[in-house]
C-alpha positions as CSV (number, residue, x, y, z in Angstrom):
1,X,104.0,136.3,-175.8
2,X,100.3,135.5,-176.5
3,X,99.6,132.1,-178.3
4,X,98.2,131.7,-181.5
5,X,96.7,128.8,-182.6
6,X,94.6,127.8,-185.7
7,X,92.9,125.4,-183.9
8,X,91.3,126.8,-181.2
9,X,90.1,130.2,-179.8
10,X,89.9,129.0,-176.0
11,X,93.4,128.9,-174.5
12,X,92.5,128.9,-171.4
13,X,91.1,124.7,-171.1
14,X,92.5,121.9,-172.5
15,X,91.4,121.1,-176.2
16,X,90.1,117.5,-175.8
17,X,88.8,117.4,-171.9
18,X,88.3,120.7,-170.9
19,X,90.5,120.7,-167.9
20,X,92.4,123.8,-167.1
21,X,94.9,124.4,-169.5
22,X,98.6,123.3,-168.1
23,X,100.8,123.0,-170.9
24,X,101.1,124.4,-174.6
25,X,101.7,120.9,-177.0
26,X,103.5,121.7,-180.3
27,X,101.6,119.5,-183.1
28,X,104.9,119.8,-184.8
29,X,107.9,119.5,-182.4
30,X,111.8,119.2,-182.5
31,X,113.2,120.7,-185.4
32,X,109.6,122.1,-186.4
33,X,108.5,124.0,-183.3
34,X,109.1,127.2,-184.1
35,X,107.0,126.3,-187.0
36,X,104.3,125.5,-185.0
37,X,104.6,128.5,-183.1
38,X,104.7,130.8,-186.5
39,X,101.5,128.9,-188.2
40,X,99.7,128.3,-185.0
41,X,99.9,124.9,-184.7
42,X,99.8,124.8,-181.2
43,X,97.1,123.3,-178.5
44,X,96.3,123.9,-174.8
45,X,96.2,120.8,-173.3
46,X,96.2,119.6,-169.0
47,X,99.1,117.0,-167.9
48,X,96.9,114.2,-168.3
49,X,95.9,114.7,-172.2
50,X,99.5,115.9,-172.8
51,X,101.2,112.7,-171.5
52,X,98.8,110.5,-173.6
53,X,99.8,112.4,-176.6
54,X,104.0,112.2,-176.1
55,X,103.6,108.3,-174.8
56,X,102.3,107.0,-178.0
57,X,99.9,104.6,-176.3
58,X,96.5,106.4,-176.7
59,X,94.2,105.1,-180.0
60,X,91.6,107.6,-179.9
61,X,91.9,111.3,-180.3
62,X,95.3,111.7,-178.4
63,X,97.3,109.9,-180.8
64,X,100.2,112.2,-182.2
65,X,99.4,111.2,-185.7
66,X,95.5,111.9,-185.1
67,X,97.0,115.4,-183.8
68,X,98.9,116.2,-186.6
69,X,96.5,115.0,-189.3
70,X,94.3,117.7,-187.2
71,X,97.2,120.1,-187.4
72,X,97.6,119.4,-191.4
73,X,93.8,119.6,-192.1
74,X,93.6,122.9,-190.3
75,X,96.4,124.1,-192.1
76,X,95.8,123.1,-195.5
77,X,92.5,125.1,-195.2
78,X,94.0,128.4,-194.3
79,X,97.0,128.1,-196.7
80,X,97.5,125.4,-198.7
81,X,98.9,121.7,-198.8
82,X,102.0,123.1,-201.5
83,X,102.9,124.9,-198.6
84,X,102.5,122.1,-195.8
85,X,104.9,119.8,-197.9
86,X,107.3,122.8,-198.1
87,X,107.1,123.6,-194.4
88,X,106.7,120.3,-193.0
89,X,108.0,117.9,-195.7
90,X,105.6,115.0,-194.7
91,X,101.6,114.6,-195.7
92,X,100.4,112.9,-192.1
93,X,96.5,112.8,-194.1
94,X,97.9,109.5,-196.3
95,X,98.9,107.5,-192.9
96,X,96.8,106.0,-190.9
Protein backbone atom coordinates (compact mmCIF):
# COMPACT_ATOMS: atom_id res chain seq x y z
CA UNK A 1 0.00 0.00 0.00
CA UNK A 2 1.69 3.40 -0.83
CA UNK A 3 1.12 6.23 1.84
CA UNK A 4 -0.54 9.24 1.30
CA UNK A 5 -0.15 12.13 3.28
CA UNK A 6 -1.32 15.79 2.99
CA UNK A 7 1.47 16.92 4.70
CA UNK A 8 4.36 15.90 3.15
CA UNK A 9 5.70 14.69 -0.34
CA UNK A 10 9.01 13.05 1.14
CA UNK A 11 8.22 9.69 2.75
CA UNK A 12 11.26 8.52 2.74
CA UNK A 13 12.91 10.99 6.09
CA UNK A 14 11.41 11.86 9.02
CA UNK A 15 9.19 15.08 8.90
CA UNK A 16 10.76 17.17 11.80
CA UNK A 17 14.66 15.81 11.78
CA UNK A 18 15.34 14.42 8.69
CA UNK A 19 16.40 11.05 9.89
CA UNK A 20 15.49 8.02 7.86
CA UNK A 21 12.04 7.42 8.06
CA UNK A 22 11.22 4.32 10.61
CA UNK A 23 7.77 4.55 11.44
CA UNK A 24 4.40 5.94 9.90
CA UNK A 25 2.62 8.27 13.01
CA UNK A 26 -1.12 8.55 12.63
CA UNK A 27 -2.03 12.36 13.61
CA UNK A 28 -5.31 10.92 14.39
CA UNK A 29 -5.10 7.48 16.14
CA UNK A 30 -7.33 4.86 17.90
CA UNK A 31 -10.75 4.92 16.80
CA UNK A 32 -9.64 7.57 13.99
CA UNK A 33 -6.77 5.86 12.16
CA UNK A 34 -8.31 4.69 9.41
CA UNK A 35 -9.24 8.21 9.06
CA UNK A 36 -5.96 9.29 8.98
CA UNK A 37 -5.01 6.81 6.54
CA UNK A 38 -8.16 7.88 4.08
CA UNK A 39 -7.46 11.83 4.37
CA UNK A 40 -3.74 11.52 4.58
CA UNK A 41 -3.15 12.53 7.79
CA UNK A 42 -0.21 10.56 8.21
CA UNK A 43 3.66 11.50 8.88
CA UNK A 44 7.06 9.74 8.45
CA UNK A 45 8.77 10.07 11.42
CA UNK A 46 12.47 8.04 13.01
CA UNK A 47 11.98 6.28 16.58
CA UNK A 48 13.34 9.17 18.25
CA UNK A 49 10.73 11.95 16.98
CA UNK A 50 8.04 9.32 17.24
CA UNK A 51 8.56 8.56 20.98
CA UNK A 52 8.60 12.23 21.81
CA UNK A 53 5.31 12.62 20.14
CA UNK A 54 3.31 9.39 21.98
CA UNK A 55 5.14 10.39 25.53
CA UNK A 56 3.54 13.67 25.89
CA UNK A 57 6.61 15.29 27.30
CA UNK A 58 7.97 17.29 24.30
CA UNK A 59 6.89 21.35 24.20
CA UNK A 60 8.08 22.21 20.93
CA UNK A 61 7.07 20.82 17.60
CA UNK A 62 6.59 17.16 18.80
CA UNK A 63 3.71 17.84 20.98
CA UNK A 64 0.60 15.58 19.81
CA UNK A 65 -1.58 18.61 20.04
CA UNK A 66 1.04 20.80 17.99
CA UNK A 67 0.68 17.63 15.47
CA UNK A 68 -2.74 17.61 15.14
CA UNK A 69 -3.36 21.41 15.03
CA UNK A 70 -0.88 20.69 11.97
CA UNK A 71 -2.99 17.85 10.85
CA UNK A 72 -6.37 20.10 11.22
CA UNK A 73 -4.79 23.27 9.49
CA UNK A 74 -3.72 21.07 6.51
CA UNK A 75 -6.96 19.63 6.40
CA UNK A 76 -9.22 22.43 6.64
CA UNK A 77 -7.31 23.89 3.59
CA UNK A 78 -7.97 21.07 1.27
CA UNK A 79 -11.63 20.37 2.45
CA UNK A 80 -13.06 22.17 4.92
CA UNK A 81 -13.46 22.64 8.76
CA UNK A 82 -17.60 21.46 8.40
CA UNK A 83 -15.99 18.44 7.41
CA UNK A 84 -13.18 18.19 10.20
CA UNK A 85 -15.82 18.55 12.98
CA UNK A 86 -17.84 15.82 11.14
CA UNK A 87 -14.86 13.44 10.78
CA UNK A 88 -13.01 14.21 13.78
CA UNK A 89 -15.59 15.71 16.14
CA UNK A 90 -13.00 17.97 17.95
CA UNK A 91 -11.47 21.60 16.66
CA UNK A 92 -7.55 21.01 18.14
CA UNK A 93 -6.97 25.00 16.48
CA UNK A 94 -9.02 26.53 19.78
CA UNK A 95 -6.52 24.59 22.44
CA UNK A 96 -3.53 25.46 23.19
Amino acid sequence: MEIKSILTDNFRVCYFCGRPKQHTHHIMNAANKKKSEKYGLMLPVCFICHSKIHDGTSDDELNMLVVRQLGQQKFEEIYSRELWMQEFGKNYLMED
